[in-house]
Every structure is written in C-alpha cells, then in structure tokens.
PyMOL CGO cylinders between C-alpha atoms (Angstrom):
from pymol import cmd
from pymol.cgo import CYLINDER

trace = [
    CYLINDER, 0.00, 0.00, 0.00, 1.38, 3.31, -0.73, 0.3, 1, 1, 1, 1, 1, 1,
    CYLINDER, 1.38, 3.31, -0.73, 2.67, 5.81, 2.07, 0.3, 1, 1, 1, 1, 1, 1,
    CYLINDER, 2.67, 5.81, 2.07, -0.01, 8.69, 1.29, 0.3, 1, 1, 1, 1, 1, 1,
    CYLINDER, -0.01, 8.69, 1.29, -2.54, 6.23, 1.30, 0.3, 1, 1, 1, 1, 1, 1,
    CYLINDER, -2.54, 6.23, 1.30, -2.22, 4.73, 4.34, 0.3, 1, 1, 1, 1, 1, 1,
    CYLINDER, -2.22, 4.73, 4.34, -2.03, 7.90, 5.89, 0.3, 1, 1, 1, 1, 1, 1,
    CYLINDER, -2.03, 7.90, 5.89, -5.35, 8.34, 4.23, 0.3, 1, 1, 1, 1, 1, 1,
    CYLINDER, -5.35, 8.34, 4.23, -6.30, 5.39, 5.69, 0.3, 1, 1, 1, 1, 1, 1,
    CYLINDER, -6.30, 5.39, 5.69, -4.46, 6.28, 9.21, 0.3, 1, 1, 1, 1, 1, 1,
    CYLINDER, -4.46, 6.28, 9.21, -6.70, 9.73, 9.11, 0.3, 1, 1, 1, 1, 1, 1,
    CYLINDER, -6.70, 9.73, 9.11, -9.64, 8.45, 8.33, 0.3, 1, 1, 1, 1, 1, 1,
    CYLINDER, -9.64, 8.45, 8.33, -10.57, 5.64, 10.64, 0.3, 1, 1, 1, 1, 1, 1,
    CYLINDER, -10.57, 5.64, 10.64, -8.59, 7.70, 13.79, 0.3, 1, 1, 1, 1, 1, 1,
    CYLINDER, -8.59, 7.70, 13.79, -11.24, 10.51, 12.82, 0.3, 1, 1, 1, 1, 1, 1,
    CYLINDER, -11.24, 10.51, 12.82, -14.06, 7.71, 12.18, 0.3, 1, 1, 1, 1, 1, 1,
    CYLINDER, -14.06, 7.71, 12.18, -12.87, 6.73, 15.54, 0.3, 1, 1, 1, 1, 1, 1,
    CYLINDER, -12.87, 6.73, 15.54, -12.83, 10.17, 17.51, 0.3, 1, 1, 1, 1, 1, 1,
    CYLINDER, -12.83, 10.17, 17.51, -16.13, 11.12, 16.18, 0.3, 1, 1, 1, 1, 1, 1,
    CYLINDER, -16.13, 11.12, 16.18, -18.28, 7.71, 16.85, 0.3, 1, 1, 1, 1, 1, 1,
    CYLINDER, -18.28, 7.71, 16.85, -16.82, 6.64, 20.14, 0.3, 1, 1, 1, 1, 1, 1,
    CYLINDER, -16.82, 6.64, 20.14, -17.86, 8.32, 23.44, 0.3, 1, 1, 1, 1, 1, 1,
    CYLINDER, -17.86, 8.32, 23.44, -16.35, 8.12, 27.18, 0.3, 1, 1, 1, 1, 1, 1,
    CYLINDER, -16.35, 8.12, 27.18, -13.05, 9.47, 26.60, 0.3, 1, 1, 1, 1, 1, 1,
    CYLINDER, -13.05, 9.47, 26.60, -9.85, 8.14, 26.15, 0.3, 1, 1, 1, 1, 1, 1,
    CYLINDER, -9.85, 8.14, 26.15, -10.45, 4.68, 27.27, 0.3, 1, 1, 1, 1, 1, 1,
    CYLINDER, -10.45, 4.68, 27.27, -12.92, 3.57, 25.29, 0.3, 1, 1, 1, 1, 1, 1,
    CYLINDER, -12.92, 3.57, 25.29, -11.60, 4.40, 22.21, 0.3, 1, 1, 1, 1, 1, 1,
    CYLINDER, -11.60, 4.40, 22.21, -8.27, 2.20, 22.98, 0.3, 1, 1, 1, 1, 1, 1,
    CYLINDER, -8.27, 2.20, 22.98, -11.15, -0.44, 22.77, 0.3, 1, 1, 1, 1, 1, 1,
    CYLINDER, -11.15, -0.44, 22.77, -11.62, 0.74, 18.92, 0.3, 1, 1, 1, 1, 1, 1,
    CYLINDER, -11.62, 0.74, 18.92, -8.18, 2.17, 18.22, 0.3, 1, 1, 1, 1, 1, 1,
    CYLINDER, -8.18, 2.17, 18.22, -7.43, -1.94, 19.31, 0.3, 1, 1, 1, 1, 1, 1,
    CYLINDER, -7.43, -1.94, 19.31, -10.50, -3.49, 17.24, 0.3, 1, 1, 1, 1, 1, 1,
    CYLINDER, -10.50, -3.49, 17.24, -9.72, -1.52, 14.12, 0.3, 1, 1, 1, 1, 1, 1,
    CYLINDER, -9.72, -1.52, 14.12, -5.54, -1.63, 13.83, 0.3, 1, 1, 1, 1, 1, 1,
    CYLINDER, -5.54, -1.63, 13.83, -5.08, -4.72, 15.69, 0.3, 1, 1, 1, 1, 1, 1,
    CYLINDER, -5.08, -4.72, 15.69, -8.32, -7.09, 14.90, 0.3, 1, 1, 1, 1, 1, 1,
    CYLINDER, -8.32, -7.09, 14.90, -9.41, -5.94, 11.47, 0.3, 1, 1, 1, 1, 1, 1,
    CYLINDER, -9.41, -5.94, 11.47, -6.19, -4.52, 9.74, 0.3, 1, 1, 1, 1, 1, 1,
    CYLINDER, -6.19, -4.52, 9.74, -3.12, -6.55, 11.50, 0.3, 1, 1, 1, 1, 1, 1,
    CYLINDER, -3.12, -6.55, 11.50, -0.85, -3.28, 11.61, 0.3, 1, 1, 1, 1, 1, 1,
    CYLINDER, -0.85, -3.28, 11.61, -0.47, -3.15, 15.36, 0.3, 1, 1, 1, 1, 1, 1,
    CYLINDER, -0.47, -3.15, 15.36, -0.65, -5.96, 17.93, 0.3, 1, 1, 1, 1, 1, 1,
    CYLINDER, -0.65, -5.96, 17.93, -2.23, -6.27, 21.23, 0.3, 1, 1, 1, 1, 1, 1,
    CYLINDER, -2.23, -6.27, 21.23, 1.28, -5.80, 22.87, 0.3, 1, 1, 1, 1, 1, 1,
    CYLINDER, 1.28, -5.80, 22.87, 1.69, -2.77, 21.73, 0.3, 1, 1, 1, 1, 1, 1,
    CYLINDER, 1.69, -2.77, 21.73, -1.49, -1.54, 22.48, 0.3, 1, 1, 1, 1, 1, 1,
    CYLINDER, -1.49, -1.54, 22.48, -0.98, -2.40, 25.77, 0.3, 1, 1, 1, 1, 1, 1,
    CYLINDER, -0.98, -2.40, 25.77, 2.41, -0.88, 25.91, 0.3, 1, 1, 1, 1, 1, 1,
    CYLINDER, 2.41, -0.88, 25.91, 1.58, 2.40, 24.06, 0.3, 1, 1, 1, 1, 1, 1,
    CYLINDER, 1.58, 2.40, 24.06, -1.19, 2.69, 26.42, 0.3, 1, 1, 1, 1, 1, 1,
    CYLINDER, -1.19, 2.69, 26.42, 1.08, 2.31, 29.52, 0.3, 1, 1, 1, 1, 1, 1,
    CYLINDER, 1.08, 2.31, 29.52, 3.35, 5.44, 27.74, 0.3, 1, 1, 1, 1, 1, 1,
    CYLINDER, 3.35, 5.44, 27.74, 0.84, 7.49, 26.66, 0.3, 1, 1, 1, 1, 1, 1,
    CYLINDER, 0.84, 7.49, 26.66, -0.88, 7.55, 30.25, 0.3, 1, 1, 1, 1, 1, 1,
    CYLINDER, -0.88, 7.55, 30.25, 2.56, 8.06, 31.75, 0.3, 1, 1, 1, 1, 1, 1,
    CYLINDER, 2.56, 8.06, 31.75, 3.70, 11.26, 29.60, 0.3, 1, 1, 1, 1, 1, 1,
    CYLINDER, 3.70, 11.26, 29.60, 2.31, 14.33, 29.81, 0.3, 1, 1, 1, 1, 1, 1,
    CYLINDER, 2.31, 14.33, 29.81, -0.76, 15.87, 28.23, 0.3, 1, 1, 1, 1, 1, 1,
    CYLINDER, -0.76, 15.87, 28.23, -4.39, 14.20, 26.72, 0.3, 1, 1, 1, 1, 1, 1,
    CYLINDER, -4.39, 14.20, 26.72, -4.15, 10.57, 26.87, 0.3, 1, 1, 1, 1, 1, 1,
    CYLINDER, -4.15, 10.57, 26.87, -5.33, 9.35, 23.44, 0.3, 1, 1, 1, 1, 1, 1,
    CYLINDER, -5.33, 9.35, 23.44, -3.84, 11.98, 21.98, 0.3, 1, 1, 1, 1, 1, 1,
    CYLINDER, -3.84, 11.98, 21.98, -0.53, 10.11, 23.27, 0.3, 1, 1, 1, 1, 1, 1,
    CYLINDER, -0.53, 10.11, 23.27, -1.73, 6.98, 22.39, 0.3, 1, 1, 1, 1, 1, 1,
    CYLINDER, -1.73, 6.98, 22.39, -2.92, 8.13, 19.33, 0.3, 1, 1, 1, 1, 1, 1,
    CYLINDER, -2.92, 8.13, 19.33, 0.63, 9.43, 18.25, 0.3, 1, 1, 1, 1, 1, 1,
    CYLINDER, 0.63, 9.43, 18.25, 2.25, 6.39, 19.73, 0.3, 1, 1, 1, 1, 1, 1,
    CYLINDER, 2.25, 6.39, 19.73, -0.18, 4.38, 17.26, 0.3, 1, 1, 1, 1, 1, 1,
    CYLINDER, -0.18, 4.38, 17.26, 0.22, 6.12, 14.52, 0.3, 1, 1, 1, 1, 1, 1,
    CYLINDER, 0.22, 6.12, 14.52, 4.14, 5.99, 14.41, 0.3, 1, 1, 1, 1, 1, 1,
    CYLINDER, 4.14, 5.99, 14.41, 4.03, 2.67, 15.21, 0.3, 1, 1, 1, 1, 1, 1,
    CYLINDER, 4.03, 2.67, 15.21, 1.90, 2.18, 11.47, 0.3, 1, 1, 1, 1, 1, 1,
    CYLINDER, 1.90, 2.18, 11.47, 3.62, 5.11, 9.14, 0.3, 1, 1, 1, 1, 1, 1,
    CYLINDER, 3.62, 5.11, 9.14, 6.52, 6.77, 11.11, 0.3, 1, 1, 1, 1, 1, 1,
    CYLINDER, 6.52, 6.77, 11.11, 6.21, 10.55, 11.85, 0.3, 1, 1, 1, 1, 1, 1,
    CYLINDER, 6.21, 10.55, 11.85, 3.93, 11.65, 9.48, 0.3, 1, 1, 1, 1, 1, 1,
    CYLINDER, 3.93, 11.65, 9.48, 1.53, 8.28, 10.70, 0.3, 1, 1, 1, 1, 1, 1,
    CYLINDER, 1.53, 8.28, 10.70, 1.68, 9.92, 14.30, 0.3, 1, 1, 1, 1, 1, 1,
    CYLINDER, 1.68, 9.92, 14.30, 0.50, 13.35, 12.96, 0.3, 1, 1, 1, 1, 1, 1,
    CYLINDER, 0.50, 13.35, 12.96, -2.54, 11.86, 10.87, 0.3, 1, 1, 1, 1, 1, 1,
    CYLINDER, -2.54, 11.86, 10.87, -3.16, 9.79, 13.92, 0.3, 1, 1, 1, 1, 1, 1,
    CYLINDER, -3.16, 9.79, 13.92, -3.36, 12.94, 15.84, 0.3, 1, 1, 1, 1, 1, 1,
    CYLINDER, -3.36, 12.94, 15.84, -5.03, 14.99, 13.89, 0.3, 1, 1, 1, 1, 1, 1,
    CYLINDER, -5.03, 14.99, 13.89, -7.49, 12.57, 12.78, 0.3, 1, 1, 1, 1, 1, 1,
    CYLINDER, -7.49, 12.57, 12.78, -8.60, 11.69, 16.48, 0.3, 1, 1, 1, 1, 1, 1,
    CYLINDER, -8.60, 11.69, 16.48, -8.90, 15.19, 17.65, 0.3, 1, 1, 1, 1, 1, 1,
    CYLINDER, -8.90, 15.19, 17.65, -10.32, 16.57, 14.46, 0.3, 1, 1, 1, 1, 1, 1,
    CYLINDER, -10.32, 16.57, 14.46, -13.90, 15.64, 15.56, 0.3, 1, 1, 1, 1, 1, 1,
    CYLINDER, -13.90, 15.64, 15.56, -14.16, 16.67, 19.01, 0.3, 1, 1, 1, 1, 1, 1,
    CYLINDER, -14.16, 16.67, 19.01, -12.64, 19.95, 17.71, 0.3, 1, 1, 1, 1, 1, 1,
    CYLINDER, -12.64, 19.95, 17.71, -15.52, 20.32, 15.36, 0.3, 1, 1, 1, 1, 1, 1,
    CYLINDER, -15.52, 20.32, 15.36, -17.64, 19.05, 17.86, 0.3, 1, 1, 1, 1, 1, 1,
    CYLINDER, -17.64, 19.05, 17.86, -16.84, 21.81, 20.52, 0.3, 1, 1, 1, 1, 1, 1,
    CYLINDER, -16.84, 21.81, 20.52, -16.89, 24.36, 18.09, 0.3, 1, 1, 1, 1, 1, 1,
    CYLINDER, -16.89, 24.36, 18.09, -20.37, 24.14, 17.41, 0.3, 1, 1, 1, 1, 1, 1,
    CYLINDER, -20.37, 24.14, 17.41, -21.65, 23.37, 21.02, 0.3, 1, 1, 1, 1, 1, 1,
    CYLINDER, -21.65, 23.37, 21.02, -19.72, 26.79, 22.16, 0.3, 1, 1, 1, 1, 1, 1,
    CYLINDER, -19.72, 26.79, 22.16, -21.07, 28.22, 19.03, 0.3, 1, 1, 1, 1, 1, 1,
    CYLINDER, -21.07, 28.22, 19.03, -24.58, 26.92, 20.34, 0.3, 1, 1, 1, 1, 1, 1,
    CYLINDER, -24.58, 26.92, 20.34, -24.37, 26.69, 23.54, 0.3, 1, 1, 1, 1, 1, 1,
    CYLINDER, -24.37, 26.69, 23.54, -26.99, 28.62, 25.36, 0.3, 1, 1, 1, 1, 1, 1,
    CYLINDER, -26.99, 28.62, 25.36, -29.58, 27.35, 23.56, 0.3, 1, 1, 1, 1, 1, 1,
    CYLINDER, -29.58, 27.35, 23.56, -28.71, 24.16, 23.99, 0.3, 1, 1, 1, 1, 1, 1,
    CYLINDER, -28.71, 24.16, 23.99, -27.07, 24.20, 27.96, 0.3, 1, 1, 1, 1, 1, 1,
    CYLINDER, -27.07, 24.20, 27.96, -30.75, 23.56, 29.34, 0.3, 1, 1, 1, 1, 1, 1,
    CYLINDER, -30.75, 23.56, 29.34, -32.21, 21.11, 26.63, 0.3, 1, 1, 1, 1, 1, 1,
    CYLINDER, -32.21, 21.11, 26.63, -33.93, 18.12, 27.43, 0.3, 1, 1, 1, 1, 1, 1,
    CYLINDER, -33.93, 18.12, 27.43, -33.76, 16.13, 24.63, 0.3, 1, 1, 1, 1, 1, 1,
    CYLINDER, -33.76, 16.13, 24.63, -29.85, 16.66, 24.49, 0.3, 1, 1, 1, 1, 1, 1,
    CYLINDER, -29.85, 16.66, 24.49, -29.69, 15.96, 28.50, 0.3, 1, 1, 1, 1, 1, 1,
    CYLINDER, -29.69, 15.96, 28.50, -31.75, 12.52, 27.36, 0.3, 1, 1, 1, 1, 1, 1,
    CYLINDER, -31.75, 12.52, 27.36, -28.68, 12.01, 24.79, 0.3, 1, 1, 1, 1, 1, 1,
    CYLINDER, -28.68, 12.01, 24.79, -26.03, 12.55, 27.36, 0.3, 1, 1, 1, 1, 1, 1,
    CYLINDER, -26.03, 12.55, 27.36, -27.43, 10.70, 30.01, 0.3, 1, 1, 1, 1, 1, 1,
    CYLINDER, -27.43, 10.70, 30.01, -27.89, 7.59, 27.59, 0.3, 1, 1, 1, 1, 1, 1,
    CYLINDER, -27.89, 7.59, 27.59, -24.70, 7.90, 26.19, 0.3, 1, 1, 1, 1, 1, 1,
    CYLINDER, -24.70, 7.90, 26.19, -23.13, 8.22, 29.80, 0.3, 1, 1, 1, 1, 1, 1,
    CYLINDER, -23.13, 8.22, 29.80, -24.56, 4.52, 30.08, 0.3, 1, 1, 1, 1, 1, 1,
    CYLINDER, -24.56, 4.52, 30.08, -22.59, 2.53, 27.87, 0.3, 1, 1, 1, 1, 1, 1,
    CYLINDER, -22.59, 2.53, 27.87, -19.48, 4.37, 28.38, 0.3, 1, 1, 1, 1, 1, 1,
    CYLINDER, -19.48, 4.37, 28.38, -18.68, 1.79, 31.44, 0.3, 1, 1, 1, 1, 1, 1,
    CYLINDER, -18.68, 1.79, 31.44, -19.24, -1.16, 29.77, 0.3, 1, 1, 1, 1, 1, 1,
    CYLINDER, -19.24, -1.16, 29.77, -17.32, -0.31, 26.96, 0.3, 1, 1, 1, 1, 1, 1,
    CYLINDER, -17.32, -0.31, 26.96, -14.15, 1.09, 29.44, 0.3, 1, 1, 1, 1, 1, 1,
    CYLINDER, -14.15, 1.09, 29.44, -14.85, -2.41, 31.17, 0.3, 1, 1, 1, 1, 1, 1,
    CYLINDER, -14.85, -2.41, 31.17, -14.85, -4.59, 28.11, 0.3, 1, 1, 1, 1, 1, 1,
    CYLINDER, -14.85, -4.59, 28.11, -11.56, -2.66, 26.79, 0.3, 1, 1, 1, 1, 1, 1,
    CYLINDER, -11.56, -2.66, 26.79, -9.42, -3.62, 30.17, 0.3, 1, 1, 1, 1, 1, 1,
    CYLINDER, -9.42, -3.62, 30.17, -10.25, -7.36, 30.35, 0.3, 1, 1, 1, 1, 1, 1,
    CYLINDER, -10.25, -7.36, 30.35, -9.03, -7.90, 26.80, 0.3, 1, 1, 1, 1, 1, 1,
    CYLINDER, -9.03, -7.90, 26.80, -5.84, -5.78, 27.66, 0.3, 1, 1, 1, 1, 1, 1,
    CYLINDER, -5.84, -5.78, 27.66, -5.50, -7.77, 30.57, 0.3, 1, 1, 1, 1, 1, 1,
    CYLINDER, -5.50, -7.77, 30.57, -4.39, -10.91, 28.69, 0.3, 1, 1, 1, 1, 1, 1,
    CYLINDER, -4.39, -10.91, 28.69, -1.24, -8.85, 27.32, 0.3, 1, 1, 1, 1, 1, 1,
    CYLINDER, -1.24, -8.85, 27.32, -0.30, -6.62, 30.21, 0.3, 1, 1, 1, 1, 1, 1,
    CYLINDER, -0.30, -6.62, 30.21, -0.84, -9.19, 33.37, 0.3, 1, 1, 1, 1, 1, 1,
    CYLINDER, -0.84, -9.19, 33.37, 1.53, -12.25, 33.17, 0.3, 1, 1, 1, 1, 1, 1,
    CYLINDER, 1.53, -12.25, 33.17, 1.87, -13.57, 36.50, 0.3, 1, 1, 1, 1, 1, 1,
    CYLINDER, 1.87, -13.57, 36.50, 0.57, -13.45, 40.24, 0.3, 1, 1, 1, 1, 1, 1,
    CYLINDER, 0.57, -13.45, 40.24, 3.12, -10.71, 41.06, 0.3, 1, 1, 1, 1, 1, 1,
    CYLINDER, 3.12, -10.71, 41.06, 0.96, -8.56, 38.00, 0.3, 1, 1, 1, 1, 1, 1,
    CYLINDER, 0.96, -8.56, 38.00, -1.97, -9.52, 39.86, 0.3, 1, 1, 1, 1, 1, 1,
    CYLINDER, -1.97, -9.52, 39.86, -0.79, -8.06, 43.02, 0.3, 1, 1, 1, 1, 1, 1,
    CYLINDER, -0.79, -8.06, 43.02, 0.13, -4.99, 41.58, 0.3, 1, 1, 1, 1, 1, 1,
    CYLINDER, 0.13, -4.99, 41.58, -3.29, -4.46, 39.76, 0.3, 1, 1, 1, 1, 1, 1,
    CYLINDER, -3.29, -4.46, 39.76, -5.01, -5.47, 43.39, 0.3, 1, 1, 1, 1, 1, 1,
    CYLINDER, -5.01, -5.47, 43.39, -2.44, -3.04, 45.03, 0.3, 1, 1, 1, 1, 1, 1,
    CYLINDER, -2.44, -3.04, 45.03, -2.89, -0.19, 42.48, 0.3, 1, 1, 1, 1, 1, 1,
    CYLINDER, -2.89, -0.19, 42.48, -6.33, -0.38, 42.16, 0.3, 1, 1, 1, 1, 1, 1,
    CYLINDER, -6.33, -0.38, 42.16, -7.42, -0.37, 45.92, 0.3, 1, 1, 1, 1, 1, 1,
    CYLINDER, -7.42, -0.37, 45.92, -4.66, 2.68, 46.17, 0.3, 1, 1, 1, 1, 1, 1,
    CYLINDER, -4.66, 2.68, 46.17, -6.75, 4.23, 43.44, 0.3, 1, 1, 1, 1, 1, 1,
    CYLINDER, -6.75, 4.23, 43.44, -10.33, 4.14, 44.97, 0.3, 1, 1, 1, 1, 1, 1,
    CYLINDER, -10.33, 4.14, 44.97, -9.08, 4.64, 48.50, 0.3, 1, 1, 1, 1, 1, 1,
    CYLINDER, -9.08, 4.64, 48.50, -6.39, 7.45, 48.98, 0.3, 1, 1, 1, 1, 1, 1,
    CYLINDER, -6.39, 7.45, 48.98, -5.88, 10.33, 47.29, 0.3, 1, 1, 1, 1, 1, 1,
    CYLINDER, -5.88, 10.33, 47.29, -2.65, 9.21, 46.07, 0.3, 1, 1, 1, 1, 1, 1,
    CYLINDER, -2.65, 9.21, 46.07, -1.12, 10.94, 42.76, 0.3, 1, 1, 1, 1, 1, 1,
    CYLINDER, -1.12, 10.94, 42.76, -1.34, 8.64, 40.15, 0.3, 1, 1, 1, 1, 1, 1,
    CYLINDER, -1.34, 8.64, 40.15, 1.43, 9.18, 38.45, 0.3, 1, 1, 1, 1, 1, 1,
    CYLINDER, 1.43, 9.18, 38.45, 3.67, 8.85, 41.88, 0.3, 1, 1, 1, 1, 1, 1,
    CYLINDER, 3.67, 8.85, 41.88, 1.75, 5.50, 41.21, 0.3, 1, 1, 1, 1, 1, 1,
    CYLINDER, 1.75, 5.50, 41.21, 2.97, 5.09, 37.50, 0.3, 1, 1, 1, 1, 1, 1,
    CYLINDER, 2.97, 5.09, 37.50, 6.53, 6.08, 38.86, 0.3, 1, 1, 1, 1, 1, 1,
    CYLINDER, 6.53, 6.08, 38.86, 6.47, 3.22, 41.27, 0.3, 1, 1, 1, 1, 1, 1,
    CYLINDER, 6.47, 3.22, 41.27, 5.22, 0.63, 38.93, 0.3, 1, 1, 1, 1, 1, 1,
    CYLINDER, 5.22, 0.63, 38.93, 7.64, 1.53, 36.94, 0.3, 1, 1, 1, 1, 1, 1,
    CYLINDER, 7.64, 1.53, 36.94, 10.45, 0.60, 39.28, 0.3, 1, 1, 1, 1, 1, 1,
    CYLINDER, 10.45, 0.60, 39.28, 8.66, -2.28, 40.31, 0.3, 1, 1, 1, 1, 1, 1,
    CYLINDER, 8.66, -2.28, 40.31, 8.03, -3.82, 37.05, 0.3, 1, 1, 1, 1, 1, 1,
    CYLINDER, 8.03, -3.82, 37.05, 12.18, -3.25, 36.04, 0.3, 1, 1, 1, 1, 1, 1,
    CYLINDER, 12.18, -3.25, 36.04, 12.93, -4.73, 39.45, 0.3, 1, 1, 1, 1, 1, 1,
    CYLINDER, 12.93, -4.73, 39.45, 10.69, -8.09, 38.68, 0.3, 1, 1, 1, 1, 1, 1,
    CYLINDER, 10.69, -8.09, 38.68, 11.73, -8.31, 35.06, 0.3, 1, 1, 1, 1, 1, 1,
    CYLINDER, 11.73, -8.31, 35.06, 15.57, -8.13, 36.35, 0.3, 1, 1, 1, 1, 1, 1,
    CYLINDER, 15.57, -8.13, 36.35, 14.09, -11.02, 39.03, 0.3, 1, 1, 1, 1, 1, 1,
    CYLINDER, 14.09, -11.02, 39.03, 12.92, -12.81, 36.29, 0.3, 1, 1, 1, 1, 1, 1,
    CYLINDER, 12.92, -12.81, 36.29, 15.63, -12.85, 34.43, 0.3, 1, 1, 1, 1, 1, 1,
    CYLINDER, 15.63, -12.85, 34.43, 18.12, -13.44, 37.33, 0.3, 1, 1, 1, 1, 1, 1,
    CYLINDER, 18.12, -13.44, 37.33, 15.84, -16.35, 37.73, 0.3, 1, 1, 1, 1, 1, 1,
    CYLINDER, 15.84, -16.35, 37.73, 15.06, -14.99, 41.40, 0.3, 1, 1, 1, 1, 1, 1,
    CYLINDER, 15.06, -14.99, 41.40, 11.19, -13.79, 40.71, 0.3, 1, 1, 1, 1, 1, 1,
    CYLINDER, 11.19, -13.79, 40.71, 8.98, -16.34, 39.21, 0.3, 1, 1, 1, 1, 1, 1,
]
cmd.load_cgo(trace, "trace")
C-alpha cells in the first residue's frame, strides 16, 4: 500500500474513531485496538498495551498520546501526525459548534436525554476494553498483586497517580531483572 494512502487510511478511521466513540480516552483504545489490531493486523495487542502504559505516563491528553504512539508505530512521523489529527479533528468540530450553540442548547432536554444515555454505555465499553488488555499486560501473580495493590490505592487514597505510575515503573524493572536473574517467578 502506498505511504499517502495509508495515511489516508491512518486519518480516516482515527477521525471515524474520535467522532463515533464516546467516554473518553479509554474507550476508544477499545476501537483504536478493534480496528488496527483485529481488522487490519498493523499493530498488535502488545503494543497496544504498551503504548497505552506510555501514553498515560507522559504528559498531556491521553489518546492523543496513544494516538501518536499508534500512529508511528503504522507510518513513522507523518503516521503519528494523521493519527493525531485525525482523532482530535472531531471533538474539535464538535466543541466548536456546542460553544457556538451553547446557550440554547445548555438547558435542553432532549440533548440531557442524549447525554445521560450515552453516559450509560461508556462503562461497559471502558470495562470490556481492560479485560481484553488484561491478557497482554498481566503475566503472572506478582501482576496480579500490583493491579489489586494499584487499584485499591486508586479508589481509596488520594494518592497521585502518576507517583503510582513512577512506582510501577520501578517495580516492574525490578521483577523483570528477578525474572531474568531467575530470582522472581
């Protein structure tokens, strides 16, 4: 396939992407992942899972990491721009109009309807996109422990996540060195 087209391509289905899929960035790992990985074969599930461990690590919008992270990983540079504009194209169309808009729609019901129903399958969708990511990113009972361990730190202290990130971090180079010292198992 040629280089302009795939970028085609790349733009296309990111912006297809950014403009059907609701409930942030999560959720639409669960199509970035369906679309490059399932249908196409130009990513894998590994690095989905590891391009979504970056992107929520560096600074700035998520997906727009993971987006760019994607995107290189299918056409280089100019893959991670089409990527990134692609994704964000939509919502920046999007929020032009509602600002544009906005005060006649703010107190709508039939839009609050819309949001409200929306705001329902956004869970399930953030749920069904972590338990196929699980089979790549947990590997052993020590990965278990740290998703128990992270995820109760999460929902019961206050504690800045990516202090969090920064720890696993350690922790995961300290268990791979295990591993391969053959100390971990």
């Amino acid at each position: 396939m040629k280089k302009l087209q795939r970028l085609v391509i790349i733009f296309l289905l990111m912006f297809k992407i950014g403009a059907f899929t609701f409930g942030g960035g999560w959720s639409i790992i669960a199509q970035i992942q369906a679309e490059f990985v399932d249908r196409r074969g130009w990513m894998t599930e590994d690095q989905i899972a590891d391009y979504m461990s970056f992107a929520k690590s560096f600074p700035g919008i998520m997906i727009i990491n993971m987006s760019v992270f994607c995107g290189f990983a299918m056409n280089g540079v100019s893959g991670a721009v089409a990527a990134a504009f692609g994704l964000s194209a939509p919502a920046l169309l999007a929020i032009a109009i509602v600002t544009y808009f906005y005060s006649s729609l703010r107190d709508n019901i039939y839009v609050i309807k819309i949001l409200n129903g929306v705001r329902s399958v956004v869970v399930p969708i953030i749920i069904s996109a972590c338990l196929r990511l699980k089979k790549t990113a947990i590997h052993s009972k020590v990965s278990w422990l740290l998703v128990f361990v992270s995820f109760i730190l999460c929902v019961l202290t206050g504690i800045n996540k990516l202090l969090l990130v920064a720890v696993s971090l350690v922790l995961g180079m300290l268990i791979w060195k295990g591993k391969n010292d053959g100390t971990v198992s």
